[in-house]
N, C-alpha and C positions, 0 to 999 in steps of 0.2 A: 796365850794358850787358854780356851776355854776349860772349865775347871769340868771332870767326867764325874758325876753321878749314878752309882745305880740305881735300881728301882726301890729302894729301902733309903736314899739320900745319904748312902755313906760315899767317901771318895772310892771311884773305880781306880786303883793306883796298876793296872794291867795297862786300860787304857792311858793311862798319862808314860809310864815306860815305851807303850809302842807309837805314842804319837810325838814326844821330844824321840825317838829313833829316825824318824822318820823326817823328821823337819833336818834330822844332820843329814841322812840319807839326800834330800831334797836341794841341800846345799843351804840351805839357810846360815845367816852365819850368827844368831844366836838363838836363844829361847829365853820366854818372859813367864812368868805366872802372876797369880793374884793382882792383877788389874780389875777393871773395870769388866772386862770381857770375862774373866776368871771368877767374878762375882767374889771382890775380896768384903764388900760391904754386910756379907751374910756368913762370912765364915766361924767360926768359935776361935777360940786359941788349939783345942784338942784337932779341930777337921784343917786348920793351918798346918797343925804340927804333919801329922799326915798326910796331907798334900806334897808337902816341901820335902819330905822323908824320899818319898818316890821319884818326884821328879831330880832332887839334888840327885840323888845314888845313880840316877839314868843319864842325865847330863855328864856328871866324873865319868860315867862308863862309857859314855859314845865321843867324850871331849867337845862337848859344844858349851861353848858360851853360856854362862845364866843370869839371872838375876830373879828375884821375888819381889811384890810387889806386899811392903812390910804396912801399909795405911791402914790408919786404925782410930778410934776416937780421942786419942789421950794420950801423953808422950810416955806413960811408961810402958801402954800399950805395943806401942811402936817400936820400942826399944825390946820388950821382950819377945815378938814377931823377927827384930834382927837378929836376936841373938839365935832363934830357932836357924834360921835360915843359916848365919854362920856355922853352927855347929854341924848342919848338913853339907858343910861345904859349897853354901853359896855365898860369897864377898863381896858382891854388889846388890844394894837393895831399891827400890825405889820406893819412895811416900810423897803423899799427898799431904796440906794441911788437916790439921784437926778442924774440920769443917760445920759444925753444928750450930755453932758462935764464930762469925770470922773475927780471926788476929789482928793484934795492931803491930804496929813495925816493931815494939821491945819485945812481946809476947813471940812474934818470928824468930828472933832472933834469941830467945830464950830456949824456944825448942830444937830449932837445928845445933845450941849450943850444947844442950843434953844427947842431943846425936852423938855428937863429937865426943864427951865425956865417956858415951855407957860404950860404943864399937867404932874407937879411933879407927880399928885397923881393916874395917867396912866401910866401900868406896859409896857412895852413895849418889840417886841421881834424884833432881824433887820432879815428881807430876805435875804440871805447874797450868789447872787447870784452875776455872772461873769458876766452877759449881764451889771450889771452896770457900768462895766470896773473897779473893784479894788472887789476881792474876799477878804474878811477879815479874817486876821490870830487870834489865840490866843492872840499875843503879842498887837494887833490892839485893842483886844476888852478890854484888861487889862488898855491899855491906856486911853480909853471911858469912863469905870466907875468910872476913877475920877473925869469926869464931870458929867456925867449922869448914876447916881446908880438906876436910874428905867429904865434900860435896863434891864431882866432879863432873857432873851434866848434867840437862835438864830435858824434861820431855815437853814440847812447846805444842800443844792442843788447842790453845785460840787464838783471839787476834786476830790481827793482821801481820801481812807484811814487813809493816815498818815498826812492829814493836819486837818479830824475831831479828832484825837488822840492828836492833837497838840492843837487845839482849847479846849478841855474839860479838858487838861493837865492844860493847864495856867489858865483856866479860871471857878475852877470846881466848883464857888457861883453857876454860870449861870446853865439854862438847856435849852441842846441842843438838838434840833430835825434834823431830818433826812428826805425826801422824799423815797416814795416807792423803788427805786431802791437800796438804802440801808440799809433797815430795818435790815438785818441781821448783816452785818458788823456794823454797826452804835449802835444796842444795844449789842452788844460784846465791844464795844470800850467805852458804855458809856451813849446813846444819852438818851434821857427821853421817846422818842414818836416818832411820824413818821404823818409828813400831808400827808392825802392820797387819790389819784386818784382814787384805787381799793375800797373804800368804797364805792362811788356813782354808781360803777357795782354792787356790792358786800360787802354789809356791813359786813357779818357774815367770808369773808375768810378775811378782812382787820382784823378782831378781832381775829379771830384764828391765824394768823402770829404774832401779836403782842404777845400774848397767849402763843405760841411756843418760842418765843423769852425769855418774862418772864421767863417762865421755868428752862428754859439753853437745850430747845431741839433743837441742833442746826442742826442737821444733818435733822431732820422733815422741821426745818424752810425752811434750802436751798433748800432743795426737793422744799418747796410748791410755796417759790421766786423763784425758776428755771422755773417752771410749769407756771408763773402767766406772766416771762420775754418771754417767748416763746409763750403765746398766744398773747402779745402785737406785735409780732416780728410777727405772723400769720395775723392777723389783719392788721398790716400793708401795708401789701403784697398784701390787697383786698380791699382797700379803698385809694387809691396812690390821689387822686382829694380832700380829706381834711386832714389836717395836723396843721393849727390851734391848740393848745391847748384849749381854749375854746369849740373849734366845738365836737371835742374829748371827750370832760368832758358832754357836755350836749350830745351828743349820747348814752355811757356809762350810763349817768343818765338814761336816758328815755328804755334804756334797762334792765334797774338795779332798782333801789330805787323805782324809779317815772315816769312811765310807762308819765305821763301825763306833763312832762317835754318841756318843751319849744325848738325846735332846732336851734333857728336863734341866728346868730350872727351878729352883727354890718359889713358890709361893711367895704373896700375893699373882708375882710376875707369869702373863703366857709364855707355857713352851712350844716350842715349832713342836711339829706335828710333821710326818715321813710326808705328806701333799707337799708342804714350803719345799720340800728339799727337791723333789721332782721337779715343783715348777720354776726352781732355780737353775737348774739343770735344764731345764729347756730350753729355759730364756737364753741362756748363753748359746745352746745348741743353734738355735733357728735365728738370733737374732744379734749375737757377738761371736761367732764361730772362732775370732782371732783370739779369743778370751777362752776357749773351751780348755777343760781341764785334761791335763794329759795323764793318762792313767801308767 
C-alpha cells in the first residue's frame, strides 16, 4: 500500500481506510504497509504511529489480513515500530536489515535475537533484499531460527532462481514470498504468495496470476507475466522523469484501485503528476486491453 499524503505531507488516514476497504472489497487476500512503496525510509516514528493507527483500525474492521513494514535504522528502532504496530493490532511485521553499514553473520543474528526478546508474540517476516548489502541464503535463515522461532517467512526480492530453491529447500517450516517478477518461477519452486505492485493497478489480473499459478497453468501464467513485464517495459519508455518506486505505486494506484489516491511523494524524490496516470491508462487501453482495469 502506497503510503496517502495530503497537500501539507501529513498522512491522509480517509484515504488509507477507503483503500485497505477496498483491496478486501477486490478480494485480495491481504494488506501490506510501510514498504518500500509505502516510503517506510521517510517516515518519523510520530507519521508511523499514525499510519499504522488507520490502517490497523480499518484492517480489524473489514477482517483482511495485515502486516506493517516495521524497517528502520537501528534494532531498537525496529522494535519500537513493532511494538506500535502490535498495539494497533497488527501481529505480523516485516523488516529489512539495518542497512547503512551491512551485518556480519553474529551482528544478524544479534538483531533478529532482540526481535525475539522485545515481541515473542509478533510473527514476523524478514525483506530479504540486496540494497541491505547481505542477501540471505537458506543456510542463513536455518541459523536465525534458533534464536528467533517467530521469523516465519521471507520476502525473496532477488536473485535468482536457484537461490529461492535453495532458501525454501533448507528452510521449508518458513513460507516464502516472492515479488511480481517472480510469481511464476517462485510458485513452481515453492513460494506461498507474491507482494504485489500489479494489484494497486489491477487487482483482479494480480488474482488471476496467482489463480493460474495455483492451478499448475503454467504456460497461461507466463503468457499473462510476459504480457504484465512488457507493459511495465512500455511504460517505462514514456514516463523516463519518475522512477521512484513509491511515485510509481501511487500513480498505478490512482490509475487502478483508487482513482482518488494521493500522488506526492516526500522530496528530494519526483512525483507523478495526473499526465503519468493518463498515459498509463492508455497504454493499457490501446495496447494491453486484456490488462485494462475493470472499474
Amino acid at each position: 500500500m502506497p503510503t496517502p499524503w495530503d497537500r501539507h505531507y501529513q498522512i491522509d488516514s480517509g484515504i488509507v481506510r477507503d483503500l485497505v476497504g477496498r483491496y478486501k472489497q477486490a478480494g485480495l487476500h491481504g494488506a501490506y504497509t510501510t514498504g518500500t512503496d509505502g516510503e517506510m525510509h521517510i517516515l518519523d516514528q510520530a507519521e508511523f504511529r499514525g499510519l499504522i493507527s488507520a490502517f490497523g483500525r480499518v484492517a480489524s474492521d473489514v477482517k483482511l489480513p495485515a502486516q506493517a513494514g516495521c524497517t528502520a535504522s537501528h534494532t531498537d528502532a525496529v522494535i519500537e515500530r513493532g511494538r506500535i504496530a502490535r498495539e494497533h493490532g497488527v501481529n505480523r511485521i516485516q523488516v529489512a536489515l539495518p542497512s547503512w553499514i551491512p551485518l556480519n553473520d553474529s551482528e544478524i543474528l544479534r538483531f533478529f535475537a532482540a526481535l525475539q526478546d522485545a515481541l515473542p508474540d509478533v510473527q514476523i517476516i524478514h525483506y530479504n533484499i540486496v540494497g541491505t548489502g547481505r542477501f540471505l541464503t537458506g543456510a542463513d535463515y536455518r541459523a536465525i531460527l534458533q534464536v528467533a522461532p517467530n521469523l516465519i517467512g521471507s520476502k525473496h526480492t532477488g536473485g535468482n532462481v536457484a537461490s529461492l530453491i535453495e532458501v525454501v529447500a533448507e528452510t521449508p517450516e518458513m513460507d516464502h514470498f516472492v515479488v511480481d517478477g517472480q510469481i511464476v518461477p517462485g510458485a513452481l519452486f515453492g513460494a506461498k504468495g507474491f507482494y504485489s505492485f500489479v494489484a494497486n493497478l489491477s487487482p483482479e489480473i494480480a488474482l488471476k496470476l496467482w489463480e493460474l499459478c495455483e492451478q499448475g497453468r503454467w504456460e497461461q501464467a507466463a503468457h499473462l507475466r510476459t504480457r504484465i513485464d512488457a507493459l511495465f517495459r512500455r511504460w517505462k519508455s514514456i514516463r523516463p522523469d519518475v522512477t521512484a518506486s513509491p511515485a510509481l505505486g501511487k500513480i498505478a494506484t490512482r490509475a487502478g484501485i483508487h482513482p482518488g489516491m494521493s500522488l506526492a511523494v516526500r522530496p528530494p524524490y519526483n512525483s507523478g503528476e495526473e499526465r503519468h496516470v493518463d498515459d498509463l491508462r492508455r497504454l493499457m487501453a490501446d495496447e494491453f486491453p486484456e490488462l485494462a482495469i475493470v472499474d
